[in-house]
KEKE-3310 file (N, C-alpha, C; in steps of 0.2 Angstrom, whole numbers, plus 5000, padded with zeros to 4 digits):
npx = (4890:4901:4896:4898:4912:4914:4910:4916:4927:4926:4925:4939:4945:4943:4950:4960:4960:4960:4971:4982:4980:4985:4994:5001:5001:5005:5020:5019:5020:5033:5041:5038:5041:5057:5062:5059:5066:5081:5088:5088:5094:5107:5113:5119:5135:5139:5136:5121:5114:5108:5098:5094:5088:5077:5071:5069:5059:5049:5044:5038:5025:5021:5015:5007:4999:4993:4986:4978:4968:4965:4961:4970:4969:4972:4980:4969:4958:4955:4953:4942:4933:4929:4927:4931:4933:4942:4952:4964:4964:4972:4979:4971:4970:4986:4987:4980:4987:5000:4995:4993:4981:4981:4990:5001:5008:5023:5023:5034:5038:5027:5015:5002:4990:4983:4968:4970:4958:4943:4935:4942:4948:4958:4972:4986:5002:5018:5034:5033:5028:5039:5035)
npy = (4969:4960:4958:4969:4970:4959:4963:4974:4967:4960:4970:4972:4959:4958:4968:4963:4951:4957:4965:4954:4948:4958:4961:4946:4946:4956:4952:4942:4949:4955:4944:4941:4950:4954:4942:4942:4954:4948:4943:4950:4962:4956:4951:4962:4971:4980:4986:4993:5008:5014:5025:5024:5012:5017:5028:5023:5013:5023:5029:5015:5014:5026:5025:5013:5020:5028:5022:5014:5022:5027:5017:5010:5008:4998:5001:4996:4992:5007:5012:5004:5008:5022:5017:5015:5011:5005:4993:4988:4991:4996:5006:5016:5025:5026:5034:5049:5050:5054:5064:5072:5070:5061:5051:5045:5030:5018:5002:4989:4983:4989:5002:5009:5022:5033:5044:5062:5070:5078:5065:5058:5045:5031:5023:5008:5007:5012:5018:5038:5043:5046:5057)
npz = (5228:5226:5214:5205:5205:5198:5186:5181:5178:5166:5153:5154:5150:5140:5134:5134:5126:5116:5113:5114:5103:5095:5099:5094:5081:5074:5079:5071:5058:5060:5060:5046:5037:5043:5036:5022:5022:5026:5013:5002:5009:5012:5000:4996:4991:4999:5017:5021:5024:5041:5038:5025:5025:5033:5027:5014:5020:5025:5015:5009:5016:5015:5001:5004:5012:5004:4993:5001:5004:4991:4986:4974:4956:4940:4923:4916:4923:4926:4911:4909:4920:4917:4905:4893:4874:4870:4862:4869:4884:4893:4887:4885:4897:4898:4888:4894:4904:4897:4892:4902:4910:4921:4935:4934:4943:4944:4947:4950:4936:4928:4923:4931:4936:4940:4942:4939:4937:4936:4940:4948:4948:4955:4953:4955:4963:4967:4961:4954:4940:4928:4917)
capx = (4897:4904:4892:4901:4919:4913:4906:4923:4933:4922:4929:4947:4948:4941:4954:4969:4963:4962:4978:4986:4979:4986:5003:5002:5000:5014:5025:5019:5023:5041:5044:5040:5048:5065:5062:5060:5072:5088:5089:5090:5102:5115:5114:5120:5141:5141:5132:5115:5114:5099:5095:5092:5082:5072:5069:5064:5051:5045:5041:5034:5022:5016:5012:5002:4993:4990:4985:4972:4963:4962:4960:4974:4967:4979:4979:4966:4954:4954:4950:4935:4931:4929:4921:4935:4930:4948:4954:4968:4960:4975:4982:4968:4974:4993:4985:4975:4995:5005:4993:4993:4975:4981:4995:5006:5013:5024:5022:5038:5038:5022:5012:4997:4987:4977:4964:4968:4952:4936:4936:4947:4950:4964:4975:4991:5006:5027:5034:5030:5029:5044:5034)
capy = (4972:4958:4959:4975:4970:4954:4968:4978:4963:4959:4973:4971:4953:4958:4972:4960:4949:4959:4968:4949:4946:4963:4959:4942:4949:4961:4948:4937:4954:4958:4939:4940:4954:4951:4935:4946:4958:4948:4940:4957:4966:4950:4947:4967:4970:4986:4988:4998:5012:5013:5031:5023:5009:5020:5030:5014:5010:5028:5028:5010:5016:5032:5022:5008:5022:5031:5014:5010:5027:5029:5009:5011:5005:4998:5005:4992:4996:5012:5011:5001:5010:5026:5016:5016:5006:5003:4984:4988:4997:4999:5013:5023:5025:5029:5041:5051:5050:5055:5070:5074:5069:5056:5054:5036:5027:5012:4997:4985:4985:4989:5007:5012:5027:5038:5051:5070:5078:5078:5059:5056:5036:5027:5014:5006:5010:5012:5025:5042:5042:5052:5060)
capz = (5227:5222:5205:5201:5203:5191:5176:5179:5177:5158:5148:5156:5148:5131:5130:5135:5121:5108:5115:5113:5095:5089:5099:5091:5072:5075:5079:5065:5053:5062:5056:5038:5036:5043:5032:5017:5020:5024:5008:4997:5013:5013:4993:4993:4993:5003:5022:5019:5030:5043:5038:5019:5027:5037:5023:5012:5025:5025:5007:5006:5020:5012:4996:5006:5014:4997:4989:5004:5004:4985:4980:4968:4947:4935:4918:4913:4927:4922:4903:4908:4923:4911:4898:4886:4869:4863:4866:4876:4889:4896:4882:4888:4904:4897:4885:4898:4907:4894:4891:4909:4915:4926:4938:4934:4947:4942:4953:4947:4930:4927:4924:4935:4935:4944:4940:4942:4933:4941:4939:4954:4949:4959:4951:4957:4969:4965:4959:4952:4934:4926:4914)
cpx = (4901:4903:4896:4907:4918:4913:4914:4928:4931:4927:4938:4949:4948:4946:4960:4967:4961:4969:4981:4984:4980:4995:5006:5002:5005:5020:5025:5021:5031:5041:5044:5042:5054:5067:5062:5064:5080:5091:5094:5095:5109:5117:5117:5129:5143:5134:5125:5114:5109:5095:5091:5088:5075:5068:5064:5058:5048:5040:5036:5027:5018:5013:5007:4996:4988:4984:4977:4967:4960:4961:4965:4970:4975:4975:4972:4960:4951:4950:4944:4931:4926:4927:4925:4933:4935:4948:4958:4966:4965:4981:4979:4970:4983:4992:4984:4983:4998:5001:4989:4986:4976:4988:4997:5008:5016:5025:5025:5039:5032:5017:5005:4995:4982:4973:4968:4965:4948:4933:4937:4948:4956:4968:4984:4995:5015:5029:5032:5031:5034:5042:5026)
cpy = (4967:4956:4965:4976:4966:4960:4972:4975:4959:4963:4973:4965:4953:4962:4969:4955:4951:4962:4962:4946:4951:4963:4953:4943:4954:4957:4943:4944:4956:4950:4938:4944:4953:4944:4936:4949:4956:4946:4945:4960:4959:4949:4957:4967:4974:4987:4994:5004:5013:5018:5030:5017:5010:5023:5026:5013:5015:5028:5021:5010:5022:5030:5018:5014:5027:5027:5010:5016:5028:5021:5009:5004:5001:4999:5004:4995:5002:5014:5010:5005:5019:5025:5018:5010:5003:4994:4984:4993:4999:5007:5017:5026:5029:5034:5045:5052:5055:5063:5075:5075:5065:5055:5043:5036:5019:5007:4992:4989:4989:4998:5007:5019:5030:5044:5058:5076:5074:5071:5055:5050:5036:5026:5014:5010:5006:5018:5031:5043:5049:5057:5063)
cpz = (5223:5215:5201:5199:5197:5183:5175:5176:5168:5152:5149:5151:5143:5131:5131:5128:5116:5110:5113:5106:5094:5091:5095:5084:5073:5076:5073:5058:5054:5058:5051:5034:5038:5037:5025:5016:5020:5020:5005:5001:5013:5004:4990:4995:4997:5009:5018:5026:5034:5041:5031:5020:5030:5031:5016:5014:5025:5020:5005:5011:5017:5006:5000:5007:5008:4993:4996:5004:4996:4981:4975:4963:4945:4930:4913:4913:4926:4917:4906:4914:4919:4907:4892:4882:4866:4866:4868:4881:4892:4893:4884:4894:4900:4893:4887:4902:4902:4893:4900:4914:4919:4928:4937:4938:4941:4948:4948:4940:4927:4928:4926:4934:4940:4943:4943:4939:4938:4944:4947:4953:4950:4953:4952:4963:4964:4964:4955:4945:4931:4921:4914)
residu = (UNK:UNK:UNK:UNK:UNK:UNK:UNK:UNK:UNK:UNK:UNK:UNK:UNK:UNK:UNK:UNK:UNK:UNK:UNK:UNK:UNK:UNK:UNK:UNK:UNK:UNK:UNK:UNK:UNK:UNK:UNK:UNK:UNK:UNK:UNK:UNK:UNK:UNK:UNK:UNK:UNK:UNK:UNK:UNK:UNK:UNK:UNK:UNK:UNK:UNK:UNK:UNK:UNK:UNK:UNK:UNK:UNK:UNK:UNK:UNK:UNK:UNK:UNK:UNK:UNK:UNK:UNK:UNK:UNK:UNK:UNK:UNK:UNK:UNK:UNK:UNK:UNK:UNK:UNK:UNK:UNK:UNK:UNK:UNK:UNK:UNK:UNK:UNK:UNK:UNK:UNK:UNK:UNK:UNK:UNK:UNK:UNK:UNK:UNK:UNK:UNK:UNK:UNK:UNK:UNK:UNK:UNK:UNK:UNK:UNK:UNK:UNK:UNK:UNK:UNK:UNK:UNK:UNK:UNK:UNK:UNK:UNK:UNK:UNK:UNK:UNK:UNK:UNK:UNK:UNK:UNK)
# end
């Protein structure tokens, strides 16, 4: 019997630590964010309201998960992935954009791309390209 409470009590300890390394990694994430974000909300002249935070966070969340499931390219990756022959390979990519085979994001300053013919290739994460 008491061989039995022993094997009960195996899987219990392994799930308290992983449960304590995923609670520890989350607290190591809540700290470098807050460490990130008070700069840019204290360096602004007017309060930021939570619902344009929340929102914020929503947005930078649905790109991560965009960006893990399709490996986001940049424009480069692309060209070369495609087997473009120009010597900026990242033209191809904007070409292939501007003529609506591929769906730009901009991440900074910076245009990325993404397949949308038959292709399906990724690249980058930001915003949605204006044109």
């Amino acid at each position: 019997m008491n061989t039995e409470i022993h094997h009960r009590e195996e899987p219990l300890r392994a799930n308290s630590a992983a449960l304590q390394d995923a609670l520890d990694s989350a607290l190591v994430n809540l700290h470098r964010s807050m460490d990130a974000i008070r700069p840019a909300l204290a360096s602004l002249p007017l309060p930021v309201s939570p619902q344009v935070m929340a929102g914020m966070q929503s947005t930078e969340n649905a790109w991560r998960a965009i960006e893990a499931e399709f490996a986001m390219l940049t424009g480069s990756q692309v060209g070369e992935l495609l087997g473009s022959r120009a010597t900026g390979r990242s033209s191809y990519a904007s070409d292939k954009r501007k003529a609506g085979q591929l769906i730009g994001v901009r991440a900074a300053t910076q245009w990325s791309t993404r397949a949308s013919s038959s292709t399906r290739t990724p690249a980058g994460s930001g915003k949605p390209s204006p044109g």
